[in-house]
KETISE-340706 format. One record per atom (N, C-alpha, C): atom name; residue in one letter; x, y, z. Coordinates in nm, 4 decimals. Atoms other than C-alpha are relative to their C-alpha. Example, Ala and Ser with C-alpha at 12.3 -4.5 7.8 and 13.67 -1.06 7.14 Angstrom:
! KETISE-340706
SITE site code        u        v        w
SITE    N    A   0.0890  -0.1190   0.0000
SITE   CA    A   1.2300  -0.4500   0.7800
SITE    C    A   0.0900   0.1200   0.0000
SITE    N    S  -0.0820  -0.1190  -0.0060
SITE   CA    S   1.3670  -0.1060   0.7140
SITE    C    S  -0.0770   0.1090   0.0730
! end
This chain:
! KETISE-340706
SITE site code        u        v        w
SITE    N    X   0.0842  -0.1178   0.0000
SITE   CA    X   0.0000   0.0000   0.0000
SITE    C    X   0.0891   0.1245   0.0000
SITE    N    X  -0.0852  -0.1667  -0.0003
SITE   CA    X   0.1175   0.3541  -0.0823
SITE    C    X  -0.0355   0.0929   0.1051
SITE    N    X   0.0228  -0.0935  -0.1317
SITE   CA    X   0.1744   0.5985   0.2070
SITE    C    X   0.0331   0.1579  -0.0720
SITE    N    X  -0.0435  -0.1614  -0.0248
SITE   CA    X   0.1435   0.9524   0.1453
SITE    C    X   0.0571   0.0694   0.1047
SITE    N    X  -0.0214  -0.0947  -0.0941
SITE   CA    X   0.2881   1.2128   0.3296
SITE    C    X   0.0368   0.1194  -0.0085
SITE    N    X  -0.0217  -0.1195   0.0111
SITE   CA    X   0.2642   1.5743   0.4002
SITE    C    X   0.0678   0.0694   0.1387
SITE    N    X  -0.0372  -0.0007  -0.1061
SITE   CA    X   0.4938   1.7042   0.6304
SITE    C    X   0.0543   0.1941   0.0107
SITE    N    X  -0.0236  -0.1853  -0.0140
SITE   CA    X   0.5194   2.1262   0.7149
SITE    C    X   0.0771   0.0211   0.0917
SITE    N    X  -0.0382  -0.0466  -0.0892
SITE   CA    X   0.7812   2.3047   0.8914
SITE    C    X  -0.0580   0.1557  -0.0576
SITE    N    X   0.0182  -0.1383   0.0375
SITE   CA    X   0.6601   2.6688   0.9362
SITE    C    X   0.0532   0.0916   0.0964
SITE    N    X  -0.0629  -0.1421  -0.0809
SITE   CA    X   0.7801   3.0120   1.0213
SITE    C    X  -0.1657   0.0786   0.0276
SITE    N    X   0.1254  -0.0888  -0.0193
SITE   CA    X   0.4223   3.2516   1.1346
SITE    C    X   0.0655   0.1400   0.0636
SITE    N    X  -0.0661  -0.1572  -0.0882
SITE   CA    X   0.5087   3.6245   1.1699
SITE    C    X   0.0965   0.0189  -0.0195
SITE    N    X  -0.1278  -0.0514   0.0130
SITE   CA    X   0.8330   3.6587   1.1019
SITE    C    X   0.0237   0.1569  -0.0488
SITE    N    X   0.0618  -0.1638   0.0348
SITE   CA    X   0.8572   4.0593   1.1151
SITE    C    X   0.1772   0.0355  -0.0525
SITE    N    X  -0.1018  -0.1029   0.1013
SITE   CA    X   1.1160   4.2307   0.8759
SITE    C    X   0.0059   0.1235  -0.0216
SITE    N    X   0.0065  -0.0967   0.0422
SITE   CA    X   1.2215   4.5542   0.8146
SITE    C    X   0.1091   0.0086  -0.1017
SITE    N    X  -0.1056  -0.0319   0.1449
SITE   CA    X   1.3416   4.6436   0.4686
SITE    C    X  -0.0597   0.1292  -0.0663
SITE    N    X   0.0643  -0.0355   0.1004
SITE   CA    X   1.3090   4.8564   0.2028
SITE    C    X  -0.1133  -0.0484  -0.0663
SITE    N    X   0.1137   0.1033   0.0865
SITE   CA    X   0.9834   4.7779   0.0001
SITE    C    X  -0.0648   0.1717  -0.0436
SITE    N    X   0.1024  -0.1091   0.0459
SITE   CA    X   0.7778   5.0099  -0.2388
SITE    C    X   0.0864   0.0753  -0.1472
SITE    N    X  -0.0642  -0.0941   0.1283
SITE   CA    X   0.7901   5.2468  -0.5831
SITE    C    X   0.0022   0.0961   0.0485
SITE    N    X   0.0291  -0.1569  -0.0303
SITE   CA    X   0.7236   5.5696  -0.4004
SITE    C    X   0.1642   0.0404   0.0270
SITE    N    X  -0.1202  -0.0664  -0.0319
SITE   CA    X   1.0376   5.7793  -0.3851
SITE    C    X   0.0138  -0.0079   0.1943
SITE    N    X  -0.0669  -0.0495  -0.1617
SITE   CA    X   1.0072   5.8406   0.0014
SITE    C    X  -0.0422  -0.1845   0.0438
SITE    N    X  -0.0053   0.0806  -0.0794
SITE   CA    X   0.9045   5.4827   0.0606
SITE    C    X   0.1815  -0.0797  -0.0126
SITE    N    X  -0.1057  -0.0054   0.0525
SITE   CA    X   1.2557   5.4133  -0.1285
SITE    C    X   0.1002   0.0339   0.1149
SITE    N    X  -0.0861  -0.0777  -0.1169
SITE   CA    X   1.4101   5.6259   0.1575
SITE    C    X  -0.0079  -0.0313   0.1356
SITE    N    X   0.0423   0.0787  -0.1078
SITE   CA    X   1.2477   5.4215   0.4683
SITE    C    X   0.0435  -0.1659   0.0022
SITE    N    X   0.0358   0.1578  -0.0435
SITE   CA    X   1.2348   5.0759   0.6265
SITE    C    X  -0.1310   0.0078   0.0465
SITE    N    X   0.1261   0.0218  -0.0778
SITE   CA    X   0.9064   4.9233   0.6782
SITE    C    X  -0.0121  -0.1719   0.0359
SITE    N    X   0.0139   0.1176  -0.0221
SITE   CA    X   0.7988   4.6153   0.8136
SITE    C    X  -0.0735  -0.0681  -0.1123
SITE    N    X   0.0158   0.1332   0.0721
SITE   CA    X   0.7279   4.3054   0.6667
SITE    C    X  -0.0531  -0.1211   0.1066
SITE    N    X   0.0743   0.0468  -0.0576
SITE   CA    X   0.4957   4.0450   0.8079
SITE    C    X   0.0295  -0.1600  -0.0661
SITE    N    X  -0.0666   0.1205   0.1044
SITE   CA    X   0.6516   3.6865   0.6696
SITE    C    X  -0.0559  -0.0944   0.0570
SITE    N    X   0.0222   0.0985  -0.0424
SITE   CA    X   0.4753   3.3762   0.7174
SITE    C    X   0.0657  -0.1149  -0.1195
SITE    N    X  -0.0329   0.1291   0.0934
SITE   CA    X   0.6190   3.0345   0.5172
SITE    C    X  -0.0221  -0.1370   0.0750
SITE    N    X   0.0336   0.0644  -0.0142
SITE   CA    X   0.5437   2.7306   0.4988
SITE    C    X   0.1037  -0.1199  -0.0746
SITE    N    X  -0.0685   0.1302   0.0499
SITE   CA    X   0.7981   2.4047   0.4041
SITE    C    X  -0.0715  -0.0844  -0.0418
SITE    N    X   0.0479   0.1753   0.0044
SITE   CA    X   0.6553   2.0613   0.2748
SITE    C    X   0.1619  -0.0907  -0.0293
SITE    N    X  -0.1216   0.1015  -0.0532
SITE   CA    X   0.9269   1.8367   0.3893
SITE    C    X  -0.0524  -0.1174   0.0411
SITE    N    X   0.0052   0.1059  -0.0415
SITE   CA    X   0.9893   1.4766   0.4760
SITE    C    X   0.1199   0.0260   0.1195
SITE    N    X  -0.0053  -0.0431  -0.0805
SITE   CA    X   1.0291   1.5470   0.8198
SITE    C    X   0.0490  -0.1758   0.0748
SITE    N    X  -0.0192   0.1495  -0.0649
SITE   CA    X   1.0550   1.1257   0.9216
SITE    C    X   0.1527  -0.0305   0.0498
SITE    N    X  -0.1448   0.0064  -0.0323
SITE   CA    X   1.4268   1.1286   0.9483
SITE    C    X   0.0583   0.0465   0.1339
SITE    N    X  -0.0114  -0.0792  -0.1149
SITE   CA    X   1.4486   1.3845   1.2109
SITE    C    X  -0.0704  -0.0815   0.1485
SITE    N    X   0.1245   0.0763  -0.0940
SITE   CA    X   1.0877   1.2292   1.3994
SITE    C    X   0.1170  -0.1026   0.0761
SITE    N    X  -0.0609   0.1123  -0.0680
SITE   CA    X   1.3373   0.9115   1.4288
SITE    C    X   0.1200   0.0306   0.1251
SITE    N    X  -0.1424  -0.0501  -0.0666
SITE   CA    X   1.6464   1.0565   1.5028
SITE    C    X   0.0347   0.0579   0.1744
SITE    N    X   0.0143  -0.0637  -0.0744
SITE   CA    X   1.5634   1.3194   1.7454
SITE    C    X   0.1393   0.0553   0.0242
SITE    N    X  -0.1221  -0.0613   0.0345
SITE   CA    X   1.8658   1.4657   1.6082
SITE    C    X  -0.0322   0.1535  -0.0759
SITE    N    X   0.0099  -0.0790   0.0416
SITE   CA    X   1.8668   1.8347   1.5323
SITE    C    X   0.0485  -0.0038  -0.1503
SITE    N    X  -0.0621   0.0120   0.0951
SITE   CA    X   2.1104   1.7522   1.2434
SITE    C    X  -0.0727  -0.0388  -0.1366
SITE    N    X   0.0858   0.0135   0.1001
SITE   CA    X   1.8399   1.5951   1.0445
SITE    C    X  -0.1306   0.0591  -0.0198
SITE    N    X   0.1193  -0.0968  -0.0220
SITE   CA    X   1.5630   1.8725   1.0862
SITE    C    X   0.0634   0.1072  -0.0902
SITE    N    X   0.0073  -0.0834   0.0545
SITE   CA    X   1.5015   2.1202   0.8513
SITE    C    X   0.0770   0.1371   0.0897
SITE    N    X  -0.0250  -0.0569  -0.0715
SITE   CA    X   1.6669   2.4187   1.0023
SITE    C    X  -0.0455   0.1441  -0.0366
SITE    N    X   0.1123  -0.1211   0.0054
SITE   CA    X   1.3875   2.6908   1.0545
SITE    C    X   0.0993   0.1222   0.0751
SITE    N    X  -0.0607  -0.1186  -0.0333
SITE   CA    X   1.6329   2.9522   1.2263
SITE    C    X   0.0919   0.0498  -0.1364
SITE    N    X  -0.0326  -0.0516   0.1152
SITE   CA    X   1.8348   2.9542   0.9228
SITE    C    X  -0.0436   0.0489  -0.1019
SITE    N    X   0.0816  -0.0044   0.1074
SITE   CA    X   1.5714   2.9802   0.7090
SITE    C    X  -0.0813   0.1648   0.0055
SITE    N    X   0.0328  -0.1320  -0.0338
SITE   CA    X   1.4643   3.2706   0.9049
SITE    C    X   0.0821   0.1030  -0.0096
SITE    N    X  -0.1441  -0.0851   0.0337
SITE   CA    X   1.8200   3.4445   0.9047
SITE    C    X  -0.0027   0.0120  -0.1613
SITE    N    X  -0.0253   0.0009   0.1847
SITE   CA    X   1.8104   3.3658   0.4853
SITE    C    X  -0.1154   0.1157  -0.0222
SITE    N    X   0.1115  -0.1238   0.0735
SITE   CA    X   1.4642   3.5737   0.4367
SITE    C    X   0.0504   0.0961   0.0463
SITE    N    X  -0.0301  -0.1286  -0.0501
SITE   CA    X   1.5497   3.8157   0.6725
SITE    C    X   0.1388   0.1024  -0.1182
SITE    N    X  -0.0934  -0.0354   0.1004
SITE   CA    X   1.8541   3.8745   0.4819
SITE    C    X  -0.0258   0.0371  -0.1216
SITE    N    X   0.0481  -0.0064   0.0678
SITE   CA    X   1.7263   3.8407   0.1672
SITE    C    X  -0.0687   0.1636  -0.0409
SITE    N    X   0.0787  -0.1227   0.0276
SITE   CA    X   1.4330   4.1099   0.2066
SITE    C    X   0.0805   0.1206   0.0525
SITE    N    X  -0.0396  -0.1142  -0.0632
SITE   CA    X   1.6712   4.3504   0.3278
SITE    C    X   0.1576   0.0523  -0.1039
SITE    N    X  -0.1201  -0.0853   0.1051
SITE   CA    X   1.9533   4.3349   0.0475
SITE    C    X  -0.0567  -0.0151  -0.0889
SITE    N    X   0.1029  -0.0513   0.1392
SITE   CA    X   1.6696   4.3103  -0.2179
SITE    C    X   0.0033   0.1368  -0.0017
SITE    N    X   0.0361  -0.1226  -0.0336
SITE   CA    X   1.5468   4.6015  -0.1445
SITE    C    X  -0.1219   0.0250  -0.1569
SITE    N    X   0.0897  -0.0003   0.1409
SITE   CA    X   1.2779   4.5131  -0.4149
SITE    C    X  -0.1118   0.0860  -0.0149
SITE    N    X   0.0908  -0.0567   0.0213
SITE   CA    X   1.0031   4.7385  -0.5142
SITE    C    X  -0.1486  -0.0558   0.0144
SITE    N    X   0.0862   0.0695  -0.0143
SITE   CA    X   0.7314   4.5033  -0.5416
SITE    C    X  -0.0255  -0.0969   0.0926
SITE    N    X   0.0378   0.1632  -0.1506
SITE   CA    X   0.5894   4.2231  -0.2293
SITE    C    X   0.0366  -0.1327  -0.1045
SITE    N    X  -0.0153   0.1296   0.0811
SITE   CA    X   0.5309   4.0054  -0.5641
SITE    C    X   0.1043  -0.0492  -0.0411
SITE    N    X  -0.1255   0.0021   0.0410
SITE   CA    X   0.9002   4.0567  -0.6831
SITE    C    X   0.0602  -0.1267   0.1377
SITE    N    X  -0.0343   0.0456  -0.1457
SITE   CA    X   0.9944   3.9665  -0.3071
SITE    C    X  -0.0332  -0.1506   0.0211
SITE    N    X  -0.0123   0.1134  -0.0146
SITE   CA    X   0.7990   3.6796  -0.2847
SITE    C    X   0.0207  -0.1093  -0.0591
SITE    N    X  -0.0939   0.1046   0.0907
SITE   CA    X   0.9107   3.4947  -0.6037
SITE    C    X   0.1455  -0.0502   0.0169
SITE    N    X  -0.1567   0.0268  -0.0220
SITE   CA    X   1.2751   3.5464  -0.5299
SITE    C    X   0.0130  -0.1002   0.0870
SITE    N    X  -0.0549   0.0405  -0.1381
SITE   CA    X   1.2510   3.4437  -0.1661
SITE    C    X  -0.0695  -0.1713  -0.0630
SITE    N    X   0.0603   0.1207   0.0657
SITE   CA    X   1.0404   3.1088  -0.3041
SITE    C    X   0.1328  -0.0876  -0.0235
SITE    N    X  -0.1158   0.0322   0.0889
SITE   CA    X   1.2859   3.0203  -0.5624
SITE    C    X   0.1392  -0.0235   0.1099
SITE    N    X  -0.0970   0.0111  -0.0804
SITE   CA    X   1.6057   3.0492  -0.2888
SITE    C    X  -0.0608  -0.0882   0.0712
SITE    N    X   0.0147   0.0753  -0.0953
SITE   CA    X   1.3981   2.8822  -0.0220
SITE    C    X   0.0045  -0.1416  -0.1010
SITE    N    X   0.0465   0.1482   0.0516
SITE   CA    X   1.2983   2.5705  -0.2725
SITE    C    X   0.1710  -0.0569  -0.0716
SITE    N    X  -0.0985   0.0616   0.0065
SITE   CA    X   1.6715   2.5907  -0.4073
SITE    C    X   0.0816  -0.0396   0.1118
SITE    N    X  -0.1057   0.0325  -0.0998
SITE   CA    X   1.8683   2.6136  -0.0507
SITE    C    X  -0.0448  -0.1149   0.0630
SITE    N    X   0.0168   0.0816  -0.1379
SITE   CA    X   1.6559   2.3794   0.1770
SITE    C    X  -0.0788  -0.1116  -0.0579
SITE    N    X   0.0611   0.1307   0.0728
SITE   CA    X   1.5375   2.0272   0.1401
SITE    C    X  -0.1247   0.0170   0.0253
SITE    N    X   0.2234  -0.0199   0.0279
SITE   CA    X   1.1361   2.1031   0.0502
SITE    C    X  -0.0178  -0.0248  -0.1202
SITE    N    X   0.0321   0.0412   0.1100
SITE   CA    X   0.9673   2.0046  -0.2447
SITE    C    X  -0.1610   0.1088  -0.0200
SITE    N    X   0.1705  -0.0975   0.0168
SITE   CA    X   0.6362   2.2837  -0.1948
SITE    C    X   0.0303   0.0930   0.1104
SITE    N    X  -0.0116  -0.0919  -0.1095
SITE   CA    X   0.6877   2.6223  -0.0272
SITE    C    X  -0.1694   0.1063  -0.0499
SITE    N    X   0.0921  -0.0772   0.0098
SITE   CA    X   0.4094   2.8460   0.0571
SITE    C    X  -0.0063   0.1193   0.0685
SITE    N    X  -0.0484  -0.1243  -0.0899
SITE   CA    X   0.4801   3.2276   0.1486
SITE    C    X  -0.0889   0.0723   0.0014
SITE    N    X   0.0889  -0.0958   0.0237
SITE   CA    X   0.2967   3.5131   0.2441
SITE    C    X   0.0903   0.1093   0.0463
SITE    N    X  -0.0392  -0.1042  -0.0228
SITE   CA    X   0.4185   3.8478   0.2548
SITE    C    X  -0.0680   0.1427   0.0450
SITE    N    X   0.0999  -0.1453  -0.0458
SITE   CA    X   0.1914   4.1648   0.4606
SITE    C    X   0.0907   0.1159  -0.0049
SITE    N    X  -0.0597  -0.0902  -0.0417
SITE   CA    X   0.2816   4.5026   0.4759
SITE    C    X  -0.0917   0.0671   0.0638
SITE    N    X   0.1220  -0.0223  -0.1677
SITE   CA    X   0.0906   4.5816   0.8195
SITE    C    X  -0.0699   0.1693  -0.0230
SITE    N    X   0.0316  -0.1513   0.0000
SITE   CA    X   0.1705   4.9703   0.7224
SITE    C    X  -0.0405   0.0936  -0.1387
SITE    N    X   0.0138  -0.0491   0.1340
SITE   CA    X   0.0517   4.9979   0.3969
SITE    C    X  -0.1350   0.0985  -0.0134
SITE    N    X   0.0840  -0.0224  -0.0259
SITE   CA    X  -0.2646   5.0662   0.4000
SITE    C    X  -0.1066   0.0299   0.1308
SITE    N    X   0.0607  -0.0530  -0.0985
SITE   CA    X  -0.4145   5.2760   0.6892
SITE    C    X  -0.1500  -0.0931   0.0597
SITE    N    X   0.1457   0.0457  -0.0298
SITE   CA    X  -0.7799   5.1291   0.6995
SITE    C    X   0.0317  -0.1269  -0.0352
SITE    N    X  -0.0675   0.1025  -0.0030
SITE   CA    X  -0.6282   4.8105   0.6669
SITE    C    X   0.0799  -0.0708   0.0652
SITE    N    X  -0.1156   0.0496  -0.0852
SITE   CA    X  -0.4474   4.5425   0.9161
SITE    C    X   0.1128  -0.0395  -0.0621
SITE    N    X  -0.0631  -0.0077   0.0623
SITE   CA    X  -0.2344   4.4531   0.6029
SITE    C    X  -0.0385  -0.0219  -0.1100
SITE    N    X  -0.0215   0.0252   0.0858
SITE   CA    X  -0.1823   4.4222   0.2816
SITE    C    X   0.1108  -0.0988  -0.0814
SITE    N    X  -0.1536   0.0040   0.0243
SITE   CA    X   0.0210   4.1907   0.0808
SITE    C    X  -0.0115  -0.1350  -0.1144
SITE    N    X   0.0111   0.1143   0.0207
SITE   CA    X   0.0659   3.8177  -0.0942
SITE    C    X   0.0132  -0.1390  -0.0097
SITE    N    X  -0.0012   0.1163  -0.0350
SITE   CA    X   0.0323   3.4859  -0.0775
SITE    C    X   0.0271  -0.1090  -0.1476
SITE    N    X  -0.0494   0.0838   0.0025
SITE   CA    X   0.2226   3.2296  -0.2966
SITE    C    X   0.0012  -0.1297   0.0207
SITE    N    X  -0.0255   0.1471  -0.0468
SITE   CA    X   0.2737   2.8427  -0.3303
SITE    C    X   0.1062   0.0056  -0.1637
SITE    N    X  -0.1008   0.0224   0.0798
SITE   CA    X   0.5748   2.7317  -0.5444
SITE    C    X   0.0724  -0.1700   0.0080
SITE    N    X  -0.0450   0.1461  -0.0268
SITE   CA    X   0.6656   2.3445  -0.6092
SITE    C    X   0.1414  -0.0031  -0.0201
SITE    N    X  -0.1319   0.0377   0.0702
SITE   CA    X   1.0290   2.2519  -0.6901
SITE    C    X  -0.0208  -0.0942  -0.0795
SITE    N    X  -0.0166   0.0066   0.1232
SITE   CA    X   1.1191   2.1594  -1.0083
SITE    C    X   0.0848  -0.1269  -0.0354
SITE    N    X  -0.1031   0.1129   0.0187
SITE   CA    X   1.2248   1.7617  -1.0963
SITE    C    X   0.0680  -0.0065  -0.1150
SITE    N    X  -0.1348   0.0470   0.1431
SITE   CA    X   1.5085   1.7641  -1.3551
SITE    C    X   0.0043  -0.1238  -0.0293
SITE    N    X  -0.0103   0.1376   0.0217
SITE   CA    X   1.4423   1.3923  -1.3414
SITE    C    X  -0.1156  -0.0562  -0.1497
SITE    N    X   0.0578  -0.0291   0.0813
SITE   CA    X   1.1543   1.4635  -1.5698
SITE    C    X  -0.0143   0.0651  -0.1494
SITE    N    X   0.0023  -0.0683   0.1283
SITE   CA    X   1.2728   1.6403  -1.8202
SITE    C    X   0.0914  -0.0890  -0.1270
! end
C-alpha cells in the first residue's frame, strides 16, 4: 500500500524591516514586513532521530529571508515573494513552499496588505 505524506515546517510572523515600495520616500524608509512560510518536507528522518542535524533548520531559514528582504530592497511584495520562493525551494530540502508576505503599514484602513504564494520545486528527473 502507498503511504502519502505531508509534512510542514513553518515560520508565522516573522517581522522584517526592509526597504519595500515604488514611491520615492518609501525608497528612503524601512518598513515592516509580516513573513509567514510554509515548508513541505519529509520530516521522518528527524521524527526518528531526534537529532537536530536531520531537521530542517527553521532559524536559518529565518536568518536567509530576513537577509534576503533587506539586500533586495525590491520594489514590489510580488518581486519579493518569487525570489525568496525560488532560494527557499533551491537552498533547503522542501519540495512545496508556501509564502505570504503583509505590509501591516501599507494601508491605513487596513491590518495589512500583501501576498500569498505556493511554489513546487522543479524535478530535472523529468525532463
Amino acid at each position: 500500500m502507498l503511504h502519502t505524506q505531508s509534512d510542514v515546517v513553518f515560520v508565522k510572523g516573522l517581522e522584517v524591516k526592509a526597504v519595500i515600495g515604488v514611491y520615492e520616500w518609501e525608497r528612503a524608509i524601512t518598513q515592516p514586513l509580516r513573513i509567514d512560510i510554509a515548508l513541505e518536507t519529509d520530516i521522518r528522518k528527524a521524527a526518528a532521530s531526534d537529532d537536530v542535524v536531520d531537521a530542517l533548520n527553521y532559524k536559518a531559514v529565518c536568518d536567509d529571508v530576513t537577509d534576503w528582504c533587506q539586500s533586495m530592497q525590491a520594489q514590489l511584495i510580488e518581486y519579493l515573494a518569487e525570489a525568496i520562493a525560488e532560494k527557499l525551494l533551491a537552498g533547503y530540502p522542501c519540495t512545496k513552499v508556501t509564502l505570504s508576505i503583509a505590509k501591516p503599514t501599507a494601508i491605513g484602513a487596513a491590518e495589512a496588505v500583501g501576498v500569498q504564494i505556493t511554489r513546487h520545486a522543479v524535478n530535472h528527473d523529468d525532463t
